[in-house]
C-alpha positions in Angstrom: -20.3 -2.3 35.1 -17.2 -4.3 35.7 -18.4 -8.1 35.9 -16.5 -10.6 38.4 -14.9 -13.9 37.4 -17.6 -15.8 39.0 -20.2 -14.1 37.3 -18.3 -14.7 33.9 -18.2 -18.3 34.8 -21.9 -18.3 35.5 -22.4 -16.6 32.0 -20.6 -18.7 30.2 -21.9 -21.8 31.2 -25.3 -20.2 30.7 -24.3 -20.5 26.7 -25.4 -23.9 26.8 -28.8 -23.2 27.9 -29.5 -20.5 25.1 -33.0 -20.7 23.3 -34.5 -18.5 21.0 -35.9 -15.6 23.4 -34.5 -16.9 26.5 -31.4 -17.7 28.2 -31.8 -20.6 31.5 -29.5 -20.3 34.2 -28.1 -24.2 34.5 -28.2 -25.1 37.7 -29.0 -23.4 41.5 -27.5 -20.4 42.4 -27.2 -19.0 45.8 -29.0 -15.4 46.3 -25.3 -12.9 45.8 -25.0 -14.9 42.3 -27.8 -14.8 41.2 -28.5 -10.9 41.6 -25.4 -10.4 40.0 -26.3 -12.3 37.4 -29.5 -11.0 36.5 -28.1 -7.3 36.5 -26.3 -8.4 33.7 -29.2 -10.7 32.0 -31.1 -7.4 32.8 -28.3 -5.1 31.2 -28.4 -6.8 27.9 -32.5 -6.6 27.3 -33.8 -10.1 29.2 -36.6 -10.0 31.9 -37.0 -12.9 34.5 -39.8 -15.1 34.5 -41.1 -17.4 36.7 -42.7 -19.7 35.0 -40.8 -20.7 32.4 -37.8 -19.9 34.7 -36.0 -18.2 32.3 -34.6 -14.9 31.4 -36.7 -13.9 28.3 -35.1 -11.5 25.6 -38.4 -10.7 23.0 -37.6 -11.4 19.4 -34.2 -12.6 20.4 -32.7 -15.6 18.6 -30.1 -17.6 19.4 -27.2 -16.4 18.1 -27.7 -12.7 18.8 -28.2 -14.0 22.5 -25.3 -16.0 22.2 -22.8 -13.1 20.8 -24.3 -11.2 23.5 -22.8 -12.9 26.2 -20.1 -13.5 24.4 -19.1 -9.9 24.2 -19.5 -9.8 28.0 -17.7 -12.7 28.6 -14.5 -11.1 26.2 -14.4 -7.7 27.5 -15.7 -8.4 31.3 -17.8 -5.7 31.6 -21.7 -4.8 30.4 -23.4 -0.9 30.4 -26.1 -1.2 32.7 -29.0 1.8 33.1 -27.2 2.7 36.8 -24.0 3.4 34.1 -26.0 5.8 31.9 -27.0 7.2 35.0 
């Protein structure tokens, strides 16, 4: 899945809010960005939840998170499971 350059934006500013296990999206999005950015939270293993507000990768640390996202950001495009088909 080809990733716009808003959504690469989004994602990168989202490195400052890394965690271990969770990545928080800084700030409010509208409803467009914010779907487009979870299908690439999504992509790359995290669930949302809602009361930590968070997307939650299990096990994650970090930097893994981190290089993640990074690899995204670089090549502007994730696999998603629609990809795989």
């Amino acid at each position: 899945m080809k990733i716009s350059a808003r959504t690469l934006a989004i994602l990168s500013n989202c490195l400052n809010f890394v965690e271990p296990n969770r990545i928080v999206i800084g700030g409010q999005l509208d409803r467009k960005e914010y779907v487009k950015v979870n299908e690439v939270l999504e992509a790359l293993g995290g669930k949302w939840d809602r009361k930590s507000k968070s997307h939650m990768f299990g096990g994650r640390g970090v930097e893994a998170l981190k290089e993640d996202i990074d690899q995204v950001i670089a090549t502007g495009q994730v696999t998603s499971g629609s990809d795989l088909g």
